[in-house]
N, C-alpha and C positions, 0 to 999 in steps of 0.2 A: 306765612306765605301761602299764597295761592295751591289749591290743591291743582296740580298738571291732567288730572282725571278730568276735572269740572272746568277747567280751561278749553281743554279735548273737545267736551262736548257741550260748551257754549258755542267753538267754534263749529259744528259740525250740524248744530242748529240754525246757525248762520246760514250758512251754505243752504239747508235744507229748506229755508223760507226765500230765496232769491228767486226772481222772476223767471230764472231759467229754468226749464222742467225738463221736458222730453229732451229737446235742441239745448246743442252745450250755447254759451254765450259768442264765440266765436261765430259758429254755424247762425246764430238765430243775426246777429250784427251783420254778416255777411250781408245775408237775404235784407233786412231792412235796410243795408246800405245800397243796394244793387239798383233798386228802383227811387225815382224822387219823389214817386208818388207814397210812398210809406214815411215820409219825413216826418210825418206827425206820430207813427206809433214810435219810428227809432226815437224822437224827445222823449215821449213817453216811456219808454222800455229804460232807457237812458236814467232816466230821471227815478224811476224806479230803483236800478240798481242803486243809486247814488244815495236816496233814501235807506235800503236794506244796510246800506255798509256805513251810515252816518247813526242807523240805529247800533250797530253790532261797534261799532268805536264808543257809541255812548256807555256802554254794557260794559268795557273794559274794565276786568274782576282787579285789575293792579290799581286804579284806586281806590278801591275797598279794600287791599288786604295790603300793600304801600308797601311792599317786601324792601328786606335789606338789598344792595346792590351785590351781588354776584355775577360770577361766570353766565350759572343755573338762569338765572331770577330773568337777566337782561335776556339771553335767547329768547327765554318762553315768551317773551314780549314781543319781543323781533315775529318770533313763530303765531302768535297771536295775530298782530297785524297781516302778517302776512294769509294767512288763511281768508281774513274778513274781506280784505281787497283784492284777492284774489278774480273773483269777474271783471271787478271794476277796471283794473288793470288791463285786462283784453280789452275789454270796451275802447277803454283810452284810446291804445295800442291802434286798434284800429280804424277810431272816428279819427287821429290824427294820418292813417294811412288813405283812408278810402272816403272820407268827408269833404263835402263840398262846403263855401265859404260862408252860408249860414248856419251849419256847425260849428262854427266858433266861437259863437256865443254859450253853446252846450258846453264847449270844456272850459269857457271860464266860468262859467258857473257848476260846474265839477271840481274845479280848483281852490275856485273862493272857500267855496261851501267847507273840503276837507280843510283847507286852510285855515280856516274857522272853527274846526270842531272841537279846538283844544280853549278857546278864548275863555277868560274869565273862570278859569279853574287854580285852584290852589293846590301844595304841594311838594315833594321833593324835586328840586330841578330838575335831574337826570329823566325823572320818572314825567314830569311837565314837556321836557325837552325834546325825550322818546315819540314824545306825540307828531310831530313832526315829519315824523319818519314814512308814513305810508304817503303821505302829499311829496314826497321827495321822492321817494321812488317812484312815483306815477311821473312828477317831473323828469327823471332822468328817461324811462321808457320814451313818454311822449317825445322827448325834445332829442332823442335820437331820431326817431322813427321820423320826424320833419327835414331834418338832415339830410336823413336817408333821401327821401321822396320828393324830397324842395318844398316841403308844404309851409312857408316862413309866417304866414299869416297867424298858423297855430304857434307856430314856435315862438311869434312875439307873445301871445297868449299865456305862452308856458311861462314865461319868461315875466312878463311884465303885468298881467292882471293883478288889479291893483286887491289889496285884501286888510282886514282892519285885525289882523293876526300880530301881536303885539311884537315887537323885534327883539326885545333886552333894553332897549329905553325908552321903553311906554309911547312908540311912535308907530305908525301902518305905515305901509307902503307897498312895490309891486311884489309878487309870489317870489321871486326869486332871491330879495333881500331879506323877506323873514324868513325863510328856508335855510337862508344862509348864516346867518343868528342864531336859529334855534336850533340846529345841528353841529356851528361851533363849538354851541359848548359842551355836546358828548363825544367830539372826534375821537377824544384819545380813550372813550368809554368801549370802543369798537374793538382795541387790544383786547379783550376783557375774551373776545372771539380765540377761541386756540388759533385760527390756521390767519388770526391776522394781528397777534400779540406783537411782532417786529415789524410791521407794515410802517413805514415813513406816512403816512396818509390812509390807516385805516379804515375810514369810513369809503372814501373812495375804493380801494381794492375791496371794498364787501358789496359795493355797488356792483364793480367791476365783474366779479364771481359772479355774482346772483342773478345779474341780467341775462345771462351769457345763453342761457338754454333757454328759455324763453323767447327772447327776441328771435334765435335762430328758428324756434319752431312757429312762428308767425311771419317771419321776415324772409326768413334764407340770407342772412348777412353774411353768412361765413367769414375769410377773413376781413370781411371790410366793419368788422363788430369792432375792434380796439381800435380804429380810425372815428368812427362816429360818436364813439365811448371820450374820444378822447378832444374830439374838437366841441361836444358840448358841452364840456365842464371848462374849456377855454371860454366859450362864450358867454357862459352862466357867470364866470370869476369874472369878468370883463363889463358884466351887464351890471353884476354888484359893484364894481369896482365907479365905473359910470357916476353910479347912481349916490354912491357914498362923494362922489367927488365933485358934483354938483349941487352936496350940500354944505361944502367945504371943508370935509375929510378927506385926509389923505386918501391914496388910493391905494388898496387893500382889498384881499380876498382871499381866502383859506383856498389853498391851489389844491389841486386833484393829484393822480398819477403824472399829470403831463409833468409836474412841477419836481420831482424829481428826474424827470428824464433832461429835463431842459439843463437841468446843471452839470448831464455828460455829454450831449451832444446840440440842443440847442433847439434839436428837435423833439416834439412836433410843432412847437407853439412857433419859434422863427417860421416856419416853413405855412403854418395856419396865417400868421399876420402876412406874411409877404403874398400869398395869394390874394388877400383881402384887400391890401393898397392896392394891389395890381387893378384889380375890375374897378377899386373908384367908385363912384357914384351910383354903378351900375351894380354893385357887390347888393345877392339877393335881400342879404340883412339888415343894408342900410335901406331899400327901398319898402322893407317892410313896418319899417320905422325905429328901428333899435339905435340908439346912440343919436339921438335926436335925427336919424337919417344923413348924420353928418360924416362924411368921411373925415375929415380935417379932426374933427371931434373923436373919432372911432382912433387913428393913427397918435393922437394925442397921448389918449387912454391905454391904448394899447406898448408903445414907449415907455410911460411912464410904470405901469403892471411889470415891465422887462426889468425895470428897473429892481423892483422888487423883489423880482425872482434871482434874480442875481446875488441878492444880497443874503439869499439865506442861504444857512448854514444845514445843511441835510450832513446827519449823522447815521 
């Protein structure tokens, strides 16, 4: 196993080789978001950061030392990634808050790119799986923070950038689908966490946790954080479900927190679809192109997901 000393300070090397110096990453995104006329250092700065933390995932010491699966083993991974994408994170956070519409090309080539960084690696699955994990949490920040703001353009980005990140049966498709694949199969790896070992939907409630002080000290979300929390993993389950049903799979999707809540009161997700019929054609999601921009097709999917959720059995 990995010595935790020399994890420590690979990660802290990281950090200490990223573009930000003086000005945290925050402060420095601000300023180059403020003016248009800086759009070519914000790519560049951008681009940089994306590079540091595409080297610093390359560096990942777990697989060179391919540890047994533990409680221990899997944190320090978790705690890993998280250190390395720690700027990257803000970045996101904020090109999807304060970025105008030729920034969107930047975060899907932020997305690709992570979403790629595990391609073509062999390995313990858990340990292949894990990888996964910093591109999902960048998804879940971004694809709030669009919610938040209305900014749908990114959120189709978040959501649908298409990426050649293998799924579980050697096929690419958009970010959302292989994120959804390759995190199926450590959901119940997430238990493995003490304060999420009886979680119905562990990986979601570690999501849930772990966003929670972040987004508020960039956002000011206060209570409207388990609102946005929870209408983009509707959306994401819906996006996947979409997409798998257009290839002629059932429709299916490893449901979030909402998906226990819907089986004692129905809310959020009744209450999120009925909004969404309501606006029609006009509903911002579908104009951004999600669900072929079909309402008809959106109400389909959406029915037939209820279905689903109905049917399980939450213990």
């Amino acid at each position: 196993m990995a010595n935790p000393e020399k994890r420590e300070t690979s990660a802290a090397t990281t950090k200490k080789s990223s573009p930000a110096s003086s000005l945290s990453v925050s402060d420095t995104m601000k300023g180059l978001l403020a003016d248009q006329k800086d759009r070519i250092k914000l790519d560049d700065y951008v681009t940089e950061l994306l590079k540091t933390t595409l080297e610093a995932l390359a560096a990942d010491p777990f697989w060179q030392s391919a540890p047994g699966l533990t409680a221990e083993t899997f944190q320090a991974r978790l705690d890993y990634y998280d250190v390395t994408i720690k700027d990257l994170l803000v970045a996101v956070i904020l090109l999807v808050r304060w970025g105008q519409a030729e920034q969107i090309m930047l975060l899907e080539r932020i997305f690709s790119r992570l979403a790629e960084a595990n391609k073509d690696r062999g390995g313990i699955l858990v340990w292949l799986s894990a990888r996964s994990y910093p591109v999902s949490l960048l998804s879940y920040a971004a694809g709030m923070t669009a919610l938040t703001f209305g900014n749908y353009p990114a959120l189709r980005a978040i959501l649908l950038t298409m990426t050649n990140l293998q799924r579980g049966d050697d096929k690419s498709g958009p970010l959302i689908v292989a994120i959804g694949y390759q995190i199926g199969q450590i959901n119940d790896t997430f238990k493995l966490i003490p304060a999420h070992s009886k979680n119905r939907v562990p990986f979601s409630e570690f999501m849930f946790a772990k966003l929670g002080a972040q987004l508020e000290e960039l956002l000011f979300l206060g209570n409207s954080y388990e609102r946005y929390f929870d209408e983009y993993e509707i959306l994401a389950a819906l996006t996947f479900a979409d997409y798998r049903e257009a290839e002629g799979q059932r429709v299916w999707a490893m449901p979030g927190r909402f998906g226990w809540k819907f089986a004692r009161t129905g809310r959020p997700y009744d209450t999120f679809i009925k909004d969404a019929v309501a606006a029609g054609a006009d509903w911002p999601v579908l104009r951004a192109g999600l669900f072929g921009s079909s309402a008809t097709r959106f109400e389909e999917i959406a029915k037939s997901y209820r279905v689903f959720l109905t049917e399980l059995n939450w213990y």
